[in-house]
MIRO-206236 format. One line per field, with one value per residue (C-alpha): residue number from 1; x, y, z; residue in three letters. Coordinates in Angstrom, 1 decimal, m for minus. Layout:
<recs>
num: c(NUM;...)
u: c(X;...)
v: c(Y;...)
w: c(Z;...)
residu: c(ALA;...)
</recs>
This chain:
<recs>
num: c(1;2;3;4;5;6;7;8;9;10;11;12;13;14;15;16;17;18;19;20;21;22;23;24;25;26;27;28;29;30;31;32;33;34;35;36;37;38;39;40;41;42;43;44;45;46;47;48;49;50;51;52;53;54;55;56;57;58;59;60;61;62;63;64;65;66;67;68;69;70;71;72;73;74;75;76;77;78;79;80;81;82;83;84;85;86;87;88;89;90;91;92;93;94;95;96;97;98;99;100;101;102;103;104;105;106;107;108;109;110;111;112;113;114;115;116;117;118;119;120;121;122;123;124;125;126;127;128;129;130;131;132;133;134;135;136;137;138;139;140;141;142;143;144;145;146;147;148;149;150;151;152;153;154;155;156;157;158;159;160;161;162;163;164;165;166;167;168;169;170;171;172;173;174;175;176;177;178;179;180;181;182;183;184;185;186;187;188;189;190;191;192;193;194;195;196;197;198;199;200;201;202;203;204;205;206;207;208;209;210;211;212;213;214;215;216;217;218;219;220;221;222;223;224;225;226;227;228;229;230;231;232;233;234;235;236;237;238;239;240;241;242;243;244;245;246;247;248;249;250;251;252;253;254;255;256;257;258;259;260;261;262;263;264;265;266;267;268;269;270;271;272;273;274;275;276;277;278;279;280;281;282;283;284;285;286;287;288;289;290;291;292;293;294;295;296;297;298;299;300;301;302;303;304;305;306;307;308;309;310;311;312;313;314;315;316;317;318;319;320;321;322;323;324;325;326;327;328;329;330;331;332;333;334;335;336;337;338;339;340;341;342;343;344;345;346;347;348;349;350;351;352;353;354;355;356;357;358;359;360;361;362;363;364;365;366;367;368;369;370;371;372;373;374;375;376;377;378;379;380;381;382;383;384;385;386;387;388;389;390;391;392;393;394;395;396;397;398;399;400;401;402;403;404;405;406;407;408;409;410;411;412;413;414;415;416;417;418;419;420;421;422;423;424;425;426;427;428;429;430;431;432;433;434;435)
u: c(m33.2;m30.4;m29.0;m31.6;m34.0;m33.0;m32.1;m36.0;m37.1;m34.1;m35.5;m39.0;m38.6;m36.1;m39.2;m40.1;m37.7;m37.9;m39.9;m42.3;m40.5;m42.9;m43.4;m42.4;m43.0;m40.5;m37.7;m36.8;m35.5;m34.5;m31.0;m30.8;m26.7;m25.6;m28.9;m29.7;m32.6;m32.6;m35.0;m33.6;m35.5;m35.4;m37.8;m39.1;m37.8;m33.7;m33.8;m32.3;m33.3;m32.4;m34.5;m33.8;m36.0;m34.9;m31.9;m31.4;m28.2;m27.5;m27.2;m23.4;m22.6;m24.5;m22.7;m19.8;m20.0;m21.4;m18.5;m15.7;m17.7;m17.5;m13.7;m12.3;m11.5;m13.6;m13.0;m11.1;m9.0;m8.2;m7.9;m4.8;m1.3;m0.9;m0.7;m3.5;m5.9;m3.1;m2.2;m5.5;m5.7;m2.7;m4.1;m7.2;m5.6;m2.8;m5.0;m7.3;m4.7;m3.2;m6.5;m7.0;m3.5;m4.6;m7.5;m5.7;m2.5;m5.1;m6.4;m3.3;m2.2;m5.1;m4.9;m0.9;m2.1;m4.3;m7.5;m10.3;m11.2;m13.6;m13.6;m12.5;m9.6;m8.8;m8.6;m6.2;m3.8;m4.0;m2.9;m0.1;1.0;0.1;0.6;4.3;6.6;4.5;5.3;8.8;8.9;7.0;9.6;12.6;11.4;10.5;13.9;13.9;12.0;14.4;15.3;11.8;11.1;14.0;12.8;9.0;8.7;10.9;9.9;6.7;7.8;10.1;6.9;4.6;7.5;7.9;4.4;4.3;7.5;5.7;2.6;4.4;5.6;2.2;0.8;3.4;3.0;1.4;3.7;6.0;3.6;6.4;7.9;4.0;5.6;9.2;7.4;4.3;5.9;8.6;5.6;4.0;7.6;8.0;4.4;4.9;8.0;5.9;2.8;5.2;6.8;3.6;2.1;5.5;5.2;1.8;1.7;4.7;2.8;m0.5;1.5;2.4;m1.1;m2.6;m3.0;m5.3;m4.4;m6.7;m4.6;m7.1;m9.8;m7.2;m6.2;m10.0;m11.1;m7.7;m8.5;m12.1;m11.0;m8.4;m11.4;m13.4;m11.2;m9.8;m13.2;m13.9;m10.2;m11.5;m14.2;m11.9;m10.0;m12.9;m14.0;m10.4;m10.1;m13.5;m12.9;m9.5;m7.5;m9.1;m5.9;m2.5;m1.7;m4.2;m2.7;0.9;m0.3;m2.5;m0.7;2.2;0.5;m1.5;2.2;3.4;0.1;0.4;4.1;3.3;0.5;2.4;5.5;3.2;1.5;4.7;5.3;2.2;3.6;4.9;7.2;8.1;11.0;14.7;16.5;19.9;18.6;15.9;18.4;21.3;18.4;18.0;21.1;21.9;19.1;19.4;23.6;22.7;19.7;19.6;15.8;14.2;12.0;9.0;7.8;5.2;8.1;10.6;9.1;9.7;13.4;13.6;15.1;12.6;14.9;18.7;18.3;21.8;23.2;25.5;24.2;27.7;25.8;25.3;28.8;29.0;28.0;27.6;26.2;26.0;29.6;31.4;33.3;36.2;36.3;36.5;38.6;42.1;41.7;44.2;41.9;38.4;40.2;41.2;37.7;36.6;38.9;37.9;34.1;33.2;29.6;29.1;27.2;28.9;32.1;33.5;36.1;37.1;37.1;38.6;35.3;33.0;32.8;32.0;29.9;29.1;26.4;26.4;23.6;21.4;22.2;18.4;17.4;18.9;22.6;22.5;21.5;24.7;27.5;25.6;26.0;29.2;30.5;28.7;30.5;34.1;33.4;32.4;35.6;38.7;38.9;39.1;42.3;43.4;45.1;42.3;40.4;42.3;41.7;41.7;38.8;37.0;37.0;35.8;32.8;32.2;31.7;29.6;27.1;27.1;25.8;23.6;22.3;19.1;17.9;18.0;16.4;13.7;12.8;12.9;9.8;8.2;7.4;6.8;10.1;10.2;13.4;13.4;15.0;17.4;15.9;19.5;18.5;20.3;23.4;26.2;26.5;28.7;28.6;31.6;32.0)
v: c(m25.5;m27.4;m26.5;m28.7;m26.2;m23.1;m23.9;m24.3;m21.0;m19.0;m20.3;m19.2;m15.6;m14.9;m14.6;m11.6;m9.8;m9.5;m6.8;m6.7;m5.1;m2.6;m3.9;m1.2;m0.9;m1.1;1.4;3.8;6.8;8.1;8.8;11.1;11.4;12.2;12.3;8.7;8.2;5.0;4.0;2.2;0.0;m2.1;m4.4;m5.9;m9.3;m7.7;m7.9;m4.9;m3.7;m1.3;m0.2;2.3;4.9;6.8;7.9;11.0;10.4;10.7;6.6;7.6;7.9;5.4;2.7;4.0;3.4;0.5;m0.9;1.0;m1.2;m4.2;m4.4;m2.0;m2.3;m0.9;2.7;3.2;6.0;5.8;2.7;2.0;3.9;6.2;4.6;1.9;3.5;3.6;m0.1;m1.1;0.9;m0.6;m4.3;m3.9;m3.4;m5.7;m8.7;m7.6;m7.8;m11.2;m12.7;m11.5;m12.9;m16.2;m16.4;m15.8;m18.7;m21.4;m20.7;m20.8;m23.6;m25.7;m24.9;m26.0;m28.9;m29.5;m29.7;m27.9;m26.0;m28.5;m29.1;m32.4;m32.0;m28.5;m30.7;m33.0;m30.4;m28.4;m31.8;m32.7;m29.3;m27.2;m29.7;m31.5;m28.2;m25.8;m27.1;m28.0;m24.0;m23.6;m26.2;m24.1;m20.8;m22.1;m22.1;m18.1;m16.8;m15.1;m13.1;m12.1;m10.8;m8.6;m7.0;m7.8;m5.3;m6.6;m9.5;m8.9;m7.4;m10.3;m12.7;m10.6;m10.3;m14.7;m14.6;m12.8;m14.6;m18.0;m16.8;m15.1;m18.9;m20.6;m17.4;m18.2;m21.9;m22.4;m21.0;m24.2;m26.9;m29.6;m27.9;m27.4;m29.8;m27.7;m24.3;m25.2;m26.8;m23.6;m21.3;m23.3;m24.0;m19.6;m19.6;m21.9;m20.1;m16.7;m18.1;m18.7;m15.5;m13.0;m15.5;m15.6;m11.0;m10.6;m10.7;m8.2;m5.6;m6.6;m5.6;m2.2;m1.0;m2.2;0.9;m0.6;m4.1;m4.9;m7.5;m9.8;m7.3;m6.0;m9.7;m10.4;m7.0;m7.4;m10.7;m10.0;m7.1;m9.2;m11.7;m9.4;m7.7;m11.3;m12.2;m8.8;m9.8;m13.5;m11.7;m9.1;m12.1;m14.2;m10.7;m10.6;m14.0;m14.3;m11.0;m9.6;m11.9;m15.4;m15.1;m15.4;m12.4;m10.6;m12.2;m11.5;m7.6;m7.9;m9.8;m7.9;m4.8;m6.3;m7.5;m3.9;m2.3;m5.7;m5.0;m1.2;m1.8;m4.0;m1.1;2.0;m1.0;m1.6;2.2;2.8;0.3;1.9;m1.2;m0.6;m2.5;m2.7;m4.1;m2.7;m0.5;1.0;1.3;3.4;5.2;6.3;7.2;8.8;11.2;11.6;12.4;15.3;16.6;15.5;14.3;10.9;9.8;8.3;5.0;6.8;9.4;6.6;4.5;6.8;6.6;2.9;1.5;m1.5;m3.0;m2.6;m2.4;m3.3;m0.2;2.1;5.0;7.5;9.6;6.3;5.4;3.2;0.1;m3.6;m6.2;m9.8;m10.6;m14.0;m12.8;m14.6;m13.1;m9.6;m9.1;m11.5;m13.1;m10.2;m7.5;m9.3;m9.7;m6.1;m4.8;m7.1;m5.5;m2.4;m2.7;m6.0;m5.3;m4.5;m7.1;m5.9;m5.5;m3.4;m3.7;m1.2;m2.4;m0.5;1.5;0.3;m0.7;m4.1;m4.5;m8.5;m8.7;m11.2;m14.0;m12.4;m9.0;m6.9;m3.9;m1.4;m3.2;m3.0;1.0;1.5;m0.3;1.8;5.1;4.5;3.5;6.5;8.9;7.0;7.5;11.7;11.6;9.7;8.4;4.7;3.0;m0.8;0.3;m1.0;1.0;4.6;3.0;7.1;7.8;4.8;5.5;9.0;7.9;5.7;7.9;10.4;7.4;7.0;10.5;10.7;7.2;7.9;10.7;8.6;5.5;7.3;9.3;5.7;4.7;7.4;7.6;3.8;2.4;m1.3;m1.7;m5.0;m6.8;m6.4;m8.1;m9.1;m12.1;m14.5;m12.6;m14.2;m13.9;m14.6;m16.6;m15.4;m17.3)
w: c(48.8;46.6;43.4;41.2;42.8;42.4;38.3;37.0;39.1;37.0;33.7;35.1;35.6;32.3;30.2;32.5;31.5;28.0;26.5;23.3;20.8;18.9;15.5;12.2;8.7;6.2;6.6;3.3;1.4;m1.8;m2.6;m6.1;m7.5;m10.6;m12.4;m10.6;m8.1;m6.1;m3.7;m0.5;1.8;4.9;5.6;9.0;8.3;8.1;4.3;2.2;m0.7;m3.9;m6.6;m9.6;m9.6;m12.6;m14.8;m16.5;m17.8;m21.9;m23.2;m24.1;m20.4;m19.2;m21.7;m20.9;m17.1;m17.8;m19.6;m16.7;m14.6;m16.1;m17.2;m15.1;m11.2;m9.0;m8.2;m11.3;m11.5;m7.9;m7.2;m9.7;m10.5;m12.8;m17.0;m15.9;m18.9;m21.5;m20.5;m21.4;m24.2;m26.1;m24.7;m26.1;m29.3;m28.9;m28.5;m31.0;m33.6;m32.4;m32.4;m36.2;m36.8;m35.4;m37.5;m40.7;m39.7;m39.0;m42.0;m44.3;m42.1;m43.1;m46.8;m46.6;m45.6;m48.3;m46.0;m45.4;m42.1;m40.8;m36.8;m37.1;m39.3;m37.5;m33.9;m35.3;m37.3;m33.3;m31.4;m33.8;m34.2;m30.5;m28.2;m29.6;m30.6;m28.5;m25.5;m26.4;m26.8;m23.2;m21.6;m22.9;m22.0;m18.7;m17.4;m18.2;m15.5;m13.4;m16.3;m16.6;m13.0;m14.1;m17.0;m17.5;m19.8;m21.8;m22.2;m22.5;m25.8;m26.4;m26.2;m29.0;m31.5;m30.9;m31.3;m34.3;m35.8;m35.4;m37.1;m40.0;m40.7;m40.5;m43.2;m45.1;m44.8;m48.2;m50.5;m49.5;m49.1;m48.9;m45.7;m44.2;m41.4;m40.5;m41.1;m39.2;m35.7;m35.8;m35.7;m32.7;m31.1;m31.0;m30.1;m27.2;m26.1;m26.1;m24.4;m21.3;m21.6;m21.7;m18.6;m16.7;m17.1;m16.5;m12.5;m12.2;m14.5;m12.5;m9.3;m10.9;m11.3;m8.0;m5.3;m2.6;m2.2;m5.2;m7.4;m7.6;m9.4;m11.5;m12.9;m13.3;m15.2;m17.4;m18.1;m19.2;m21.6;m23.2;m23.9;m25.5;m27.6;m29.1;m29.7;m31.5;m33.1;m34.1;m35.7;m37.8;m38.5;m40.0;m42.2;m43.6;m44.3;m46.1;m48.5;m49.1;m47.2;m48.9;m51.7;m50.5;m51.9;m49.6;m46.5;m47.7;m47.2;m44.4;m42.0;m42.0;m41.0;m38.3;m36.8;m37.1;m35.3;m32.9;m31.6;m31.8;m28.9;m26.8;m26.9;m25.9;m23.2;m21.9;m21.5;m19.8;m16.8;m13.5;m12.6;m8.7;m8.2;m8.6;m11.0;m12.8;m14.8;m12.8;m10.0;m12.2;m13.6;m9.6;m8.7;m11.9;m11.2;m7.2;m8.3;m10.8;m9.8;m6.1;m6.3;m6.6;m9.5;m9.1;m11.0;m13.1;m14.1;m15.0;m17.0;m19.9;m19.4;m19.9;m22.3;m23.4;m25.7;m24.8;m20.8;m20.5;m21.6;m19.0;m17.3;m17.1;m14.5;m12.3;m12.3;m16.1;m13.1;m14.3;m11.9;m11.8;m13.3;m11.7;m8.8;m10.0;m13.6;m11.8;m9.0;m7.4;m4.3;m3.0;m3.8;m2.6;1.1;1.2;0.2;3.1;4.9;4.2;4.4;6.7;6.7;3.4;0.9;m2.2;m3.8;m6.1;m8.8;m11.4;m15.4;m18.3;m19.0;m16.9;m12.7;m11.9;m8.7;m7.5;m4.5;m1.8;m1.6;0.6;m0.4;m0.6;m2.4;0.0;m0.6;m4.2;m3.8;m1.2;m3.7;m6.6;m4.7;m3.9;m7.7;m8.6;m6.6;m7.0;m10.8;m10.0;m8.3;m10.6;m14.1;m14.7;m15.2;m15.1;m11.8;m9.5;m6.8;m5.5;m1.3;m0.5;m3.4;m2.4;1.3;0.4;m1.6;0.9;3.6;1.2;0.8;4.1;4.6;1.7;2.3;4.9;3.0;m0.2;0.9;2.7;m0.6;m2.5;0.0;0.1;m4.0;m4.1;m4.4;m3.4;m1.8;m0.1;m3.0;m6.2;m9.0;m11.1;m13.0;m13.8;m12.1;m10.3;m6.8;m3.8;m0.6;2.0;5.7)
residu: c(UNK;UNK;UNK;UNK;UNK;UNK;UNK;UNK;UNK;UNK;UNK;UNK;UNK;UNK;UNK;UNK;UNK;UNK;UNK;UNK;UNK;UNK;UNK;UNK;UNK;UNK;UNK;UNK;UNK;UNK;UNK;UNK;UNK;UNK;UNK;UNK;UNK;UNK;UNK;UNK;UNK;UNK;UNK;UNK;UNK;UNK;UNK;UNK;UNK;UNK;UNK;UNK;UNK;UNK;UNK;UNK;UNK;UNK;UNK;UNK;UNK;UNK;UNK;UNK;UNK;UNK;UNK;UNK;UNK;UNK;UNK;UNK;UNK;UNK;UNK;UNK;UNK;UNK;UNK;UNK;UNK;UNK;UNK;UNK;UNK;UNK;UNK;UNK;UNK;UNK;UNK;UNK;UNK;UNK;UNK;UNK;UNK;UNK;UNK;UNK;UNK;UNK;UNK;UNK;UNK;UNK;UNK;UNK;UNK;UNK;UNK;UNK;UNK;UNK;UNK;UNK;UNK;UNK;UNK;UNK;UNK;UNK;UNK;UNK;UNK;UNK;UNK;UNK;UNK;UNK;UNK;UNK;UNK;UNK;UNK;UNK;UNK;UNK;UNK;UNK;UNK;UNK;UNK;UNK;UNK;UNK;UNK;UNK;UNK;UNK;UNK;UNK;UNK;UNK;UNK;UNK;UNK;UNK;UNK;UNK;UNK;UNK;UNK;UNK;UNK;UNK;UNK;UNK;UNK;UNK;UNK;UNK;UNK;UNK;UNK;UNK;UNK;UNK;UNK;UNK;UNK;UNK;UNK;UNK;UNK;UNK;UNK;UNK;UNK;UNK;UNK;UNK;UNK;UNK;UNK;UNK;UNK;UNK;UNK;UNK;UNK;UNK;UNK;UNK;UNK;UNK;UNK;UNK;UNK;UNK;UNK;UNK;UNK;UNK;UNK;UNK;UNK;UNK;UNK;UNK;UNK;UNK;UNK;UNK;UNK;UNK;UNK;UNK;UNK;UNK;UNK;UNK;UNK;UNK;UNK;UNK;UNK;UNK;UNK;UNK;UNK;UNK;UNK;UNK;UNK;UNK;UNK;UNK;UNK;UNK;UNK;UNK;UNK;UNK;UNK;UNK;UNK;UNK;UNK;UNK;UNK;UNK;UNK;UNK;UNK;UNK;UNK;UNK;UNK;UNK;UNK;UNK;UNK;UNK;UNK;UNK;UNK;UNK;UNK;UNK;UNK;UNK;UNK;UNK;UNK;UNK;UNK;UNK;UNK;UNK;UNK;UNK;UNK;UNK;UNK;UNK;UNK;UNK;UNK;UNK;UNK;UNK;UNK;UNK;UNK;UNK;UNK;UNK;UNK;UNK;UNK;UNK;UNK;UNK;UNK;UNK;UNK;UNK;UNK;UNK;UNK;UNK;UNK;UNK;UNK;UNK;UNK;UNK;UNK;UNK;UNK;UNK;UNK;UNK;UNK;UNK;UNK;UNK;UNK;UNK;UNK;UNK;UNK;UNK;UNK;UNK;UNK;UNK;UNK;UNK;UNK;UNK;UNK;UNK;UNK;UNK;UNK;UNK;UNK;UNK;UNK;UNK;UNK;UNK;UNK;UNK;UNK;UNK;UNK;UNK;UNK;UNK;UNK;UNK;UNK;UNK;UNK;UNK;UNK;UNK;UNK;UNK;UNK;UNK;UNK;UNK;UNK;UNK;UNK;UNK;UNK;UNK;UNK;UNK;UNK;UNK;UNK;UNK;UNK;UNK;UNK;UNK;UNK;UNK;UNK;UNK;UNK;UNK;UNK;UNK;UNK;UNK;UNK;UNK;UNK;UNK;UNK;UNK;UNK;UNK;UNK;UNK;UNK;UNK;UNK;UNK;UNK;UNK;UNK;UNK;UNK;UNK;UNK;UNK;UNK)
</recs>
């Protein structure tokens, strides 16, 4: 028998083989939780199905787990770092008032312009105004973004109070009709400029919150609760402006309030946020700590040490440290080949000012480098006082070698509370390239 033969007679016997599967009814149960029954079912033809059988809970709850549903991530509180609920808290009301504020400086805009707020006139007053000076504010700010991975926060702050700036102009836009031009594309040009700034911050604060790889929910829900509370905003803003706010006199009162309680919410927002990642302050913040009390703060714990508005200010305990200074402008030639002398694997160098220490990084310095020079400045500064008589080599080599011991435990207490410490967020700092 060939090949061709034997094929057919295989196909022939597989149907012999196979068994009749015994046909079911649907498969189902009751799951009860929380006051909540559910009835659960698998049917014959693979399809699954649920069905509410009944809910006890009071309406309250049930709205309000409606809503944690809806504009919250899923598996909130547990699936976000600590501050997530204050964040939203001071959003909600943050956009709220922004959106009221809008309401009121289109409508002063349009009176200063001696029209009246119909769509067609309101489209052409947008195009001439929003889309010439606003983005000449966007392109400007754009070239700040390394700045902002820095300090978020404070930026984020920067943005509101632009915001606020460039309405204030556009309320006030009536009282000088002749400069309804000059006042009117200044507010849009600080507009623009904060419209880049609050979109440049908003996926490092995003990044803060997210526990289980869950960015993507977190941007979603966020965005969602910002839309409603700027329609609720739009609506406030539409009340205001229809009753109290429809004289100039009203809107020279209400506005400014609104731009007190909007800044406010942005300020306790920006508290809420457990940035993970170094930049200078953060860092001396760090060290300060590990130096005098020998532990290592978390990111939910430092956030209320920050200073949100003067970041820039030294930390004593960390060694009075500024980074990102031209290496030219703070050591000699002489003094940069003895350090590399001294330390030729190190990606930082040191040099001591009148009141301060400057430290400049290499190019591809990370995280973990930055921490190292930090340490060691820190300890140097324990150790001598400061004097325009450079480095002590004996003090330095001293420091040196307690960083060195101090250094594993350190770094491993950084990763373990959440620290990222991969990189060192600087800015716009200076840095070096040696062959």
């Amino acid at each position: 028998m060939n090949l061709l033969d034997k094929i057919p007679t295989m196909q022939r016997k597989e149907p012999e083989k196979l068994q009749k599967v015994e046909e079911f009814g649907p498969v189902w149960w009751v799951e009860t939780s929380e006051n909540i029954s559910r009835h659960f079912q698998f049917d014959p033809d693979g399809q699954f199905s649920v069905k509410l059988l009944g809910d006890s809970r009071p309406v309250f709850k049930r709205v309000t787990e409606s809503f944690l549903n809806t504009f919250y991530p899923s598996g909130y509180p547990y699936s976000v770092n600590e501050g997530y609920g204050r964040y939203t808290q001071f959003r909600a009301l943050q956009h709220f008032t922004s959106a009221a504020l809008y309401v009121l400086s289109t409508q002063s805009l349009l009176f200063a312009a001696g029209l009246r707020p119909t769509p067609a006139q309101a489209t052409v007053v947008s195009w001439v105004l929003k889309d010439g000076m606003e983005h000449v504010g966007k392109l400007i700010c754009s070239n700040l973004g390394a700045r902002m991975d820095s300090e978020p926060k404070r930026w984020r702050i920067f943005a509101d109070v632009l915001y606020d700036m460039g309405t204030g102009l556009e309320v006030l836009s009536p009282l000088c009709p002749h400069l309804f031009l000059q006042m009117a594309g200044l507010g849009n040009f600080a507009k623009g400029m904060a419209t880049v700034a609050a979109r440049a911050t908003r996926l490092p604060l995003y990044s803060s919150f997210a526990k289980e790889g869950n960015l993507s929910d977190l941007v979603a829900k966020g965005e969602a609760l910002s839309t409603l509370f700027n329609v609720f905003g739009m609506g406030a803003g539409i009340a205001l402006a229809s009753t109290v706010c429809s004289s100039m006199q009203g809107k020279v009162i209400a506005a400014p309030l609104l731009s007190v309680l909007h800044v406010f919410s942005v300020v306790e927002e920006m508290k809420a946020v457990p940035v993970n990642t170094l930049n200078p302050q953060r860092t001396a913040l760090l060290v300060a700590d590990f130096i005098k009390m020998g532990k290592i703060s978390t990111p939910a714990n430092l956030r209320y040490k920050e200073d949100l508005l003067f970041p820039g200010r030294l930390i004593e305990d960390a060694g009075n440290v500024i980074v990102g200074r031209a290496l030219h402008k703070v050591t000699k030639p002489s003094s940069f080949q003895k350090w590399k002398e001294m330390f030729p694997e190190e990606k930082f160098v040191l040099s001591q000012g009148s009141k301060w220490t400057n430290m400049v990084l290499e190019q591809n310095a990370s995280g973990e480098d930055a921490l190292r020079g930090w340490l060691v400045a820190a300890y140097y500064a324990s150790n001598i006082e400061q004097s325009f008589d450079g480095l002590s080599p004996n003090v330095l080599l001293e420091s040196y070698e307690r960083m060195e011991s101090v250094f594993p435990r350190f770094l491993s207490e950084l990763q373990s509370n959440g620290w990222h410490t991969d990189r060192f967020l600087d800015g716009t700092g200076c840095r070096f390239s040696s062959q």
